[in-house]
DRENRO-16169 format. One record per residue: residue number from 1; residue in three letters; chain; y, x, z of N, C-alpha, C, O in turn. Coordinates in steps of 0.2 Angstrom, whole numbers, padded with zeros to 4 digits. Atoms other than C-alpha are relative to their C-alpha. Layout:
N
+------+------+-------+-------+-------+-------+-------+-------+-------+-------+-------+-------+-------+-------+-------+
! resi ! resn ! chain !  n_yy !  n_xx !  n_zz ! ca_yy ! ca_xx ! ca_zz !  c_yy !  c_xx !  c_zz !  o_yy !  o_xx !  o_zz !
+------+------+-------+-------+-------+-------+-------+-------+-------+-------+-------+-------+-------+-------+-------+
!  NUM !  ALA !     A !     Y !     X !     Z !     Y !     X !     Z !     Y !     X !     Z !     Y !     X !     Z !
...
+------+------+-------+-------+-------+-------+-------+-------+-------+-------+-------+-------+-------+-------+-------+
END
This chain:
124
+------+------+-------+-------+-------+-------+-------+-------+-------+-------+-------+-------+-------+-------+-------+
! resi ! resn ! chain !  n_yy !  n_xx !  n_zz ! ca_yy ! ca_xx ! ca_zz !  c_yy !  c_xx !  c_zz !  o_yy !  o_xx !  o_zz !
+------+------+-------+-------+-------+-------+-------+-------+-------+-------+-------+-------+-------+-------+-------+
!    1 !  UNK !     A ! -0002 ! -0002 ! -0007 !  0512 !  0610 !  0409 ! -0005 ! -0002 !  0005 ! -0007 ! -0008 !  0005 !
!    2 !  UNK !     A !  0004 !  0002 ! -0005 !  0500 !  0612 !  0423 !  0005 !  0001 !  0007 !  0009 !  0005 !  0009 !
!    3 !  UNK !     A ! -0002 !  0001 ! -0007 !  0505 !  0605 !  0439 ! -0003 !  0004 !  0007 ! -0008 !  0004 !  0004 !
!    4 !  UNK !     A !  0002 ! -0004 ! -0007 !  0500 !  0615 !  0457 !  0002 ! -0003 !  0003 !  0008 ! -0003 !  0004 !
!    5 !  UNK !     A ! -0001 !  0001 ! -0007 !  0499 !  0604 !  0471 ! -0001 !  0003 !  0006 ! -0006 !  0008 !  0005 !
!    6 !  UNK !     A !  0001 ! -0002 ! -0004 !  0500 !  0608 !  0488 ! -0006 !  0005 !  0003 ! -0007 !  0000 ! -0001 !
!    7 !  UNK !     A !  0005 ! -0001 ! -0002 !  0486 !  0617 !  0495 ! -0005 !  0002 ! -0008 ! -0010 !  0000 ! -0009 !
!    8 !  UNK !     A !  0004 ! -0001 !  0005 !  0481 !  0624 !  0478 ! -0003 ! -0003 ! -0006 ! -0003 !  0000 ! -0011 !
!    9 !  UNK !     A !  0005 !  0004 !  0006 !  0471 !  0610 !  0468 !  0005 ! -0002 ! -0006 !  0009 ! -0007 ! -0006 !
!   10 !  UNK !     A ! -0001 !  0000 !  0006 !  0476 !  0611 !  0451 !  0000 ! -0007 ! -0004 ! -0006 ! -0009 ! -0006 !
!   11 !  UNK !     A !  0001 !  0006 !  0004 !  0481 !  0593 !  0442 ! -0001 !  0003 ! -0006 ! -0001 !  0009 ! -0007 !
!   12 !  UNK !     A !  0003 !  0000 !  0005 !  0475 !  0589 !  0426 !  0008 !  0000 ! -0005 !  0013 ! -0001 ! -0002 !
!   13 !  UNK !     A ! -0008 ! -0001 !  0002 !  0492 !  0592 !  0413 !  0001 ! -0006 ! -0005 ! -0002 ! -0008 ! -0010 !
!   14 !  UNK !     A ! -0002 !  0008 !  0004 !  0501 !  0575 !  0408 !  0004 !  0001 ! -0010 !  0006 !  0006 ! -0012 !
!   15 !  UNK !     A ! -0003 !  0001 !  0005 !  0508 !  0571 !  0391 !  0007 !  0000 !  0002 !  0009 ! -0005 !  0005 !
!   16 !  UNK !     A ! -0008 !  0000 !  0001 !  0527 !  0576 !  0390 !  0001 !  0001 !  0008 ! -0003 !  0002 !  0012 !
!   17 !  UNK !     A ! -0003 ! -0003 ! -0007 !  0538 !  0580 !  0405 ! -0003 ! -0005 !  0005 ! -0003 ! -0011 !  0003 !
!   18 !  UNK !     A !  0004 !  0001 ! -0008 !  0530 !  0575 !  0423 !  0004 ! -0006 !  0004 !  0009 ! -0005 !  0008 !
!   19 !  UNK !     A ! -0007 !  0003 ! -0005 !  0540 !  0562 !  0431 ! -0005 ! -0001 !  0007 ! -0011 ! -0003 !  0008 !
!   20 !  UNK !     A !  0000 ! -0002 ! -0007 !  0542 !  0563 !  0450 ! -0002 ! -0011 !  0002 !  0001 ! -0016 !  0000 !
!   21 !  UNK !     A !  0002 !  0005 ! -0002 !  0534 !  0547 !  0459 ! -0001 !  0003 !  0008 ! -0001 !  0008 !  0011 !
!   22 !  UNK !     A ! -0002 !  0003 ! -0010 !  0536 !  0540 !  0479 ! -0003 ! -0004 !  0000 ! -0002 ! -0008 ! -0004 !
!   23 !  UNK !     A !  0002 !  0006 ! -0001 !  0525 !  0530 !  0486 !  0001 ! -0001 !  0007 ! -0001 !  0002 !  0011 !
!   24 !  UNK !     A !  0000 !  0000 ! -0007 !  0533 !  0522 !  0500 ! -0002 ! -0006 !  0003 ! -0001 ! -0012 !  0001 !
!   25 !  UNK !     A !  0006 !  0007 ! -0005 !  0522 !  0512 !  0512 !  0005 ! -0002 !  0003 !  0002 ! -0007 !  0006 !
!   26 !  UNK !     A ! -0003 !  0004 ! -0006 !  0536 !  0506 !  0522 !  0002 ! -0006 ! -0005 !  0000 ! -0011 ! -0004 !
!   27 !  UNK !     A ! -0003 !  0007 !  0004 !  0545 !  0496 !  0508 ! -0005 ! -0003 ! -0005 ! -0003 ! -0007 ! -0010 !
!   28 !  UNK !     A !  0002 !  0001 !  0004 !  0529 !  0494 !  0498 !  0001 !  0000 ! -0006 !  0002 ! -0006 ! -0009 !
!   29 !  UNK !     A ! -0003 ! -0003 !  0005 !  0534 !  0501 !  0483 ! -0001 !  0007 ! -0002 ! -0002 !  0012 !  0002 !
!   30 !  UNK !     A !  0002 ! -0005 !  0005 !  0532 !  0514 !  0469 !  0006 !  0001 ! -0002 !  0008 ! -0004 ! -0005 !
!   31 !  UNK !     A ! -0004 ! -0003 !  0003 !  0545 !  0523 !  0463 ! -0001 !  0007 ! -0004 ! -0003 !  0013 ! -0003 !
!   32 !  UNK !     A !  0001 ! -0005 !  0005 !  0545 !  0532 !  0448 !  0004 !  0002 ! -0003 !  0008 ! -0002 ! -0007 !
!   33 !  UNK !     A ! -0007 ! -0003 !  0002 !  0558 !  0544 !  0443 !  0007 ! -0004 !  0003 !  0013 ! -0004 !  0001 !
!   34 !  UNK !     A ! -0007 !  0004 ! -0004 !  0570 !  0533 !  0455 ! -0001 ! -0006 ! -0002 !  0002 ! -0010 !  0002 !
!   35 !  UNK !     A !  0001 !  0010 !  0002 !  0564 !  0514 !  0446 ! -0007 ! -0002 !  0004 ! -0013 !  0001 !  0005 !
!   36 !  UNK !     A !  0009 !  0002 ! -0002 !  0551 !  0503 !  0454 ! -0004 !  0000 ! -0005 ! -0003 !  0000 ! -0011 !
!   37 !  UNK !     A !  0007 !  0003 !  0005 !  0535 !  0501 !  0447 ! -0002 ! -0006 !  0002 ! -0002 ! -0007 !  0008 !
!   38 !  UNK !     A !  0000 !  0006 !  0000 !  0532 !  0483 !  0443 ! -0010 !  0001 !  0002 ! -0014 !  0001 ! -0003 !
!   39 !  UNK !     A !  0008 ! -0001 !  0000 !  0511 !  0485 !  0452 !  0000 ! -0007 !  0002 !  0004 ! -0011 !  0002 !
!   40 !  UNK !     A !  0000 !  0007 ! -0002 !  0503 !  0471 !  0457 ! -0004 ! -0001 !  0007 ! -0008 !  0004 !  0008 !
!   41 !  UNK !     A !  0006 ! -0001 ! -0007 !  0493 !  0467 !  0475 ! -0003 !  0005 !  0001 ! -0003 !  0010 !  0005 !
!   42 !  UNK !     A !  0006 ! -0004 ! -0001 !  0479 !  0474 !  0472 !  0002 !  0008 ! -0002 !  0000 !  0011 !  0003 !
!   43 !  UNK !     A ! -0003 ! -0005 !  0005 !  0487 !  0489 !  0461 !  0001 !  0004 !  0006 !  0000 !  0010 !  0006 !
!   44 !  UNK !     A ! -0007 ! -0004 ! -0004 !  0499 !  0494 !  0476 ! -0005 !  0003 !  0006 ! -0006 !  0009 !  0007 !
!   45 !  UNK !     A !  0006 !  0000 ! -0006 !  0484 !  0492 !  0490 ! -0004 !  0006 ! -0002 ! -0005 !  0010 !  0002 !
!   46 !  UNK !     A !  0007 ! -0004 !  0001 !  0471 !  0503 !  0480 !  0005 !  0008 ! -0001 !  0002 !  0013 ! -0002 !
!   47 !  UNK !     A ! -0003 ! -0004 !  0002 !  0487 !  0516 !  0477 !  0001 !  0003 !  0009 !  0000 !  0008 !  0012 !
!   48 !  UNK !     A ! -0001 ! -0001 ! -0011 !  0492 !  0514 !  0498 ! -0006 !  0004 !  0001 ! -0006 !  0010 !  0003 !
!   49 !  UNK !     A !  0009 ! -0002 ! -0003 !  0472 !  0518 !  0502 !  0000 !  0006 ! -0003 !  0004 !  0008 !  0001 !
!   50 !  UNK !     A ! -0002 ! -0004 !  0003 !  0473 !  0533 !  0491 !  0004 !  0004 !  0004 !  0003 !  0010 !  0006 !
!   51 !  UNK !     A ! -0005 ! -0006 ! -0003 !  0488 !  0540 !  0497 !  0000 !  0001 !  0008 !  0004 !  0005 !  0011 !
!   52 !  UNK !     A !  0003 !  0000 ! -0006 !  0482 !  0537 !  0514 ! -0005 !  0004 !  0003 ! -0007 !  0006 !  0008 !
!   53 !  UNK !     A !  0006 ! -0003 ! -0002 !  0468 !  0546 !  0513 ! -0003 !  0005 ! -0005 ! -0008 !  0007 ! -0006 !
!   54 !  UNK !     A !  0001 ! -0006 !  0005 !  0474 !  0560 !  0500 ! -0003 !  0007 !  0003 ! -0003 !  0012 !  0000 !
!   55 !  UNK !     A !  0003 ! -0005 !  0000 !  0465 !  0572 !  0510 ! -0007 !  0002 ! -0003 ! -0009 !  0008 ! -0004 !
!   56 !  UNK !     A !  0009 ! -0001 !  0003 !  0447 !  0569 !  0502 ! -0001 ! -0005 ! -0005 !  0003 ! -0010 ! -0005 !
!   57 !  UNK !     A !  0000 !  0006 !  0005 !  0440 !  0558 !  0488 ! -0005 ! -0003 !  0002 ! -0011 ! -0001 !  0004 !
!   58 !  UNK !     A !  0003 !  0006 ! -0002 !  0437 !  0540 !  0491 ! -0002 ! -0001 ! -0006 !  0000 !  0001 ! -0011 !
!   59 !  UNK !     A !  0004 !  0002 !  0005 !  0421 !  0532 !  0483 !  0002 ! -0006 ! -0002 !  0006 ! -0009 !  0001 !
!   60 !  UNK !     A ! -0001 !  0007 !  0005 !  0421 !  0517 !  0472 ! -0003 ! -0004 !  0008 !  0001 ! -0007 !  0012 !
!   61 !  UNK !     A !  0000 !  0006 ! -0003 !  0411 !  0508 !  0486 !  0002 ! -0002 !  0006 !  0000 ! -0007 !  0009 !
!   62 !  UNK !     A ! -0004 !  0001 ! -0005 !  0423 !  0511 !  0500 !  0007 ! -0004 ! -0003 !  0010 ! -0009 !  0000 !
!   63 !  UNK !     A ! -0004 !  0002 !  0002 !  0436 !  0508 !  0489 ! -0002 ! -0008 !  0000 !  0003 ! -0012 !  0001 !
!   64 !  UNK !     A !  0000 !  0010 !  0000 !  0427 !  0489 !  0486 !  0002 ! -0003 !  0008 !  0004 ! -0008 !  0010 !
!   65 !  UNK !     A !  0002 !  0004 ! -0005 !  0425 !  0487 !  0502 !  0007 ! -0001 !  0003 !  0009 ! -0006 !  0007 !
!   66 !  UNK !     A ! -0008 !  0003 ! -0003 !  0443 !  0488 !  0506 !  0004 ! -0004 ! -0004 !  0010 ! -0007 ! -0002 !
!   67 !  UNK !     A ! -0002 !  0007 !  0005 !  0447 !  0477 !  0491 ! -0003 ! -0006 !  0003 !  0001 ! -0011 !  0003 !
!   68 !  UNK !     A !  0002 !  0007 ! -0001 !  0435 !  0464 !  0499 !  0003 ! -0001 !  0006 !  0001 ! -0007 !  0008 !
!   69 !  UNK !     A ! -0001 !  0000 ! -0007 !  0443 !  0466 !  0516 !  0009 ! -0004 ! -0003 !  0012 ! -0007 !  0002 !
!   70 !  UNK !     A ! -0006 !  0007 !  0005 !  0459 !  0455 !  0504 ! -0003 ! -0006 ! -0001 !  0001 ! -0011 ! -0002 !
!   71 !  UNK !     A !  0003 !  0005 !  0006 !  0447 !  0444 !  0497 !  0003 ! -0001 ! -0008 !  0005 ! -0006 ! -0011 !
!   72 !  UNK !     A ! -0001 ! -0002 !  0006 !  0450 !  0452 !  0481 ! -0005 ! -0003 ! -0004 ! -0010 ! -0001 ! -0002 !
!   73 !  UNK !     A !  0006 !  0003 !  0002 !  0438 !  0443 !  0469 ! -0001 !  0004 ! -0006 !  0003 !  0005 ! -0011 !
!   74 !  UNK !     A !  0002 ! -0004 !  0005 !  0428 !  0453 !  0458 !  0003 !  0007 ! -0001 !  0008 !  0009 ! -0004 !
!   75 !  UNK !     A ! -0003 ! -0007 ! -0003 !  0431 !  0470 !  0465 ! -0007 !  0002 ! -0002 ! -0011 ! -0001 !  0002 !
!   76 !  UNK !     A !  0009 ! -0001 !  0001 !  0414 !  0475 !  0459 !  0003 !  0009 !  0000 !  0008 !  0012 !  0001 !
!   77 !  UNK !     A ! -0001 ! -0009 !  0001 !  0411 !  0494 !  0456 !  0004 !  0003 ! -0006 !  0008 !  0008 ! -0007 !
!   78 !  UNK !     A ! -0003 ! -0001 !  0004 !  0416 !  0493 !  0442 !  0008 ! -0005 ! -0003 !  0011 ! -0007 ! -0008 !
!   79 !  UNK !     A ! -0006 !  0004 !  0001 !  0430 !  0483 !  0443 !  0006 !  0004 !  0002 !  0012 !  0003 !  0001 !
!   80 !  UNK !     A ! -0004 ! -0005 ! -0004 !  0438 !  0497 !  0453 !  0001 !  0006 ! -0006 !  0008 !  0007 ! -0007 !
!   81 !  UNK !     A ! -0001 ! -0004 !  0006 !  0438 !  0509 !  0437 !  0005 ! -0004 ! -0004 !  0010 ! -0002 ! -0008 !
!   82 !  UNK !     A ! -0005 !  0004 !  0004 !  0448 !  0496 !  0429 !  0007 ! -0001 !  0002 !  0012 !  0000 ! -0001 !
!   83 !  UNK !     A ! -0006 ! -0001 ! -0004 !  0461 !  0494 !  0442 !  0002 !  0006 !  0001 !  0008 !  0006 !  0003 !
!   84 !  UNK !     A ! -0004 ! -0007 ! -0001 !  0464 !  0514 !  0444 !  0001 !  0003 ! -0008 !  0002 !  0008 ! -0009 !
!   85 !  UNK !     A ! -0001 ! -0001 !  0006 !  0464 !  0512 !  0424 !  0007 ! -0002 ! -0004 !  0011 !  0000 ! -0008 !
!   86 !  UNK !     A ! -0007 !  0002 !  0000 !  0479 !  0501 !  0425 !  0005 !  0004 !  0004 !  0009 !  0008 !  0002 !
!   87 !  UNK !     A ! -0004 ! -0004 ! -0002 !  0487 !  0509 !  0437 !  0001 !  0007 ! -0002 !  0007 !  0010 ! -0001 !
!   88 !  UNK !     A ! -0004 ! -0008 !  0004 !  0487 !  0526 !  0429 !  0005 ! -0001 ! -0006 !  0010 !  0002 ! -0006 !
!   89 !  UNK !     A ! -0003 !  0003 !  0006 !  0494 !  0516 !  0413 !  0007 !  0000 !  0004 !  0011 !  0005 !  0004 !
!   90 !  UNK !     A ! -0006 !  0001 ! -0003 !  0509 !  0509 !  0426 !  0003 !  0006 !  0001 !  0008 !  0007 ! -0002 !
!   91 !  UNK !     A ! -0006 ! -0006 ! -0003 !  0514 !  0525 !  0434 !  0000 !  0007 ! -0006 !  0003 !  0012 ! -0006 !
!   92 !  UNK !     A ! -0003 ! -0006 !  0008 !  0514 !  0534 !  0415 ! -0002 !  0006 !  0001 ! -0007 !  0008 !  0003 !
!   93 !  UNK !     A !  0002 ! -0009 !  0000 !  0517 !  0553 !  0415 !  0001 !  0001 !  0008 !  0005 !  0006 !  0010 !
!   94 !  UNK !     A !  0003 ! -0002 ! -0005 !  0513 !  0552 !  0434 ! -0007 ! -0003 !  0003 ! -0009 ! -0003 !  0009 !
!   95 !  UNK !     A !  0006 !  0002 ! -0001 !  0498 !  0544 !  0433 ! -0006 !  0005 !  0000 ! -0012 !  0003 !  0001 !
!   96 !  UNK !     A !  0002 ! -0006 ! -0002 !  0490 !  0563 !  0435 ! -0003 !  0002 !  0006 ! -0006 !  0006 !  0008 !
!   97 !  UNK !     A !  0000 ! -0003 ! -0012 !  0491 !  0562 !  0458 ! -0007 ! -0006 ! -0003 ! -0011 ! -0006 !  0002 !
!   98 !  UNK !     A !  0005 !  0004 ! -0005 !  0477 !  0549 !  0456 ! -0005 !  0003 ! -0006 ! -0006 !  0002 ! -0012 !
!   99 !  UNK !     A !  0007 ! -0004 !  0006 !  0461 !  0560 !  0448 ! -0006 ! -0004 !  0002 ! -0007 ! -0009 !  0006 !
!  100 !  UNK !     A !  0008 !  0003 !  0000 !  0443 !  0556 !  0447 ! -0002 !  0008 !  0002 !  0000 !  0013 ! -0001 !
!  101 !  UNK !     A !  0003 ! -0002 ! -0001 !  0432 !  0566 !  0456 ! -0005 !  0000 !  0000 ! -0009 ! -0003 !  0004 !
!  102 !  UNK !     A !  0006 !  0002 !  0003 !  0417 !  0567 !  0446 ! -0006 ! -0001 !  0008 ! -0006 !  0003 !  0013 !
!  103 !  UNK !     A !  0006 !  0001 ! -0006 !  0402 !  0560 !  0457 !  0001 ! -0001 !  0007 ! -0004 ! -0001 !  0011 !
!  104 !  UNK !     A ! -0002 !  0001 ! -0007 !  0413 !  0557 !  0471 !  0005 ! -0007 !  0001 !  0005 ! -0011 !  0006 !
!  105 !  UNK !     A ! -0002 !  0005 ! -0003 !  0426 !  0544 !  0468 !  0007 !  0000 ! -0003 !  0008 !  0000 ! -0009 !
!  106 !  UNK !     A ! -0006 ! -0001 !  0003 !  0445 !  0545 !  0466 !  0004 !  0003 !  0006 !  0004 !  0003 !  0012 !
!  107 !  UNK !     A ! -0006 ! -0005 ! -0005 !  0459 !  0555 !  0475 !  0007 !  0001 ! -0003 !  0008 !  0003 ! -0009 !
!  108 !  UNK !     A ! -0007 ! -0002 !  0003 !  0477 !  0555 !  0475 !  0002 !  0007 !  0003 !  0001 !  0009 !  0009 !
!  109 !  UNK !     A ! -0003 ! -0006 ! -0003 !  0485 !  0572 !  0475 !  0008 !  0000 !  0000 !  0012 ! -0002 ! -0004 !
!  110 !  UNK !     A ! -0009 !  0001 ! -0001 !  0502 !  0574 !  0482 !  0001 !  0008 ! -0002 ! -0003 !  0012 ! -0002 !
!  111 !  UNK !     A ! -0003 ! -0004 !  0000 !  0512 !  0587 !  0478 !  0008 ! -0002 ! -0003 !  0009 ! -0007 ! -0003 !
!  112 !  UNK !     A ! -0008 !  0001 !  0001 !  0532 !  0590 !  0473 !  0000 ! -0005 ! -0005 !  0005 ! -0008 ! -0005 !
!  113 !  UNK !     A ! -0003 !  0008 !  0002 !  0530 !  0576 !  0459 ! -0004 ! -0007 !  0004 ! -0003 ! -0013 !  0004 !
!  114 !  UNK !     A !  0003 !  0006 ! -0005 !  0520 !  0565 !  0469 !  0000 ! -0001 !  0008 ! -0005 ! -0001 !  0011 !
!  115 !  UNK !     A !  0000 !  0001 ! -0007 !  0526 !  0561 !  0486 ! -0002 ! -0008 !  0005 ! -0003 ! -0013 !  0003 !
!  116 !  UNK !     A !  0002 !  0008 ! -0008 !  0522 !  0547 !  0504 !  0005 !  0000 !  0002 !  0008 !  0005 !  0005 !
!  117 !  UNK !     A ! -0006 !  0001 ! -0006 !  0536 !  0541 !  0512 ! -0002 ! -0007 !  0004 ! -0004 ! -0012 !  0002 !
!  118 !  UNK !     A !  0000 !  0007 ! -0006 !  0536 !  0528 !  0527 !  0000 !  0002 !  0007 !  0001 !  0007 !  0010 !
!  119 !  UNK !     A !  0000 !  0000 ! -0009 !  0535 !  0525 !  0544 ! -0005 !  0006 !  0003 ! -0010 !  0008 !  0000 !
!  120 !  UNK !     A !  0003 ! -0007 ! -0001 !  0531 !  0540 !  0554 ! -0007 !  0001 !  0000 ! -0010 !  0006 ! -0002 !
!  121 !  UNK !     A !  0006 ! -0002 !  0000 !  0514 !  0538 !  0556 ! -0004 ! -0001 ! -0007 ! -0010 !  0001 ! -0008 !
!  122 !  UNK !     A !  0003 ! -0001 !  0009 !  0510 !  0537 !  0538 !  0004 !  0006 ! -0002 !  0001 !  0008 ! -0007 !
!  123 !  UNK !     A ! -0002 ! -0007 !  0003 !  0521 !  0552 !  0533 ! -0006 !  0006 ! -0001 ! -0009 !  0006 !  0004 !
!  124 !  UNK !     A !  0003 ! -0004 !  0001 !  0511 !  0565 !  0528 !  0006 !  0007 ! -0003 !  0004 !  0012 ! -0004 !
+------+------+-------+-------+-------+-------+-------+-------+-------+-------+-------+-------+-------+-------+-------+
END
């Protein structure tokens, strides 16, 4: 099953049925199929920044740099592949909204199974 988000861009197709994921910035939390997702600090931060800025893809070294603005330790570049490696694992069969965009970075795409909710000025 291939997904169609919004604005045309074609996700990648998950293993087994799709489940619908909310990331809401107001109560910090992930919700997948209706259950939280148990993320961890950095997890939720690098998923928020993402879905903040699902119009274009974020590079690895923006993304450190807003890990180091935590004092996240060993946020290296590659340490950034490893946390968007876990967090696909957490969010399961909607681990699909946050792709790679070869040679540019990472991008979460929203559409009807991946939504943003929160306070108005983060609603998208």
């Amino acid at each position: 099953m291939t997904v169609v988000a919004d604005g045309g861009t074609r996700l990648p197709p998950s293993r087994g049925a799709v489940s619908r994921m909310a990331v809401d910035l107001a109560a910090c939390q992930v919700l997948l199929d209706g259950r939280e997702v148990p993320l961890s600090g950095v997890e939720f931060q690098l998923l928020r920044y993402l879905a903040q800025n699902c119009s274009r893809a974020v590079d690895r070294t923006e993304l450190q740099r807003f890990l180091d603005s935590f004092d996240t330790p060993g946020a290296s570049l590659r340490a950034i592949d490893v946390y968007v490696g876990r967090l696909r694992r957490k969010l399961g069969n909607a681990g699909h909204a946050v792709t790679t965009v070869r040679g540019r970075g990472y991008r979460f795409i929203q559409g009807p199974c991946a939504t943003i909710r929160g306070p108005a000025e983060y609603c998208i």
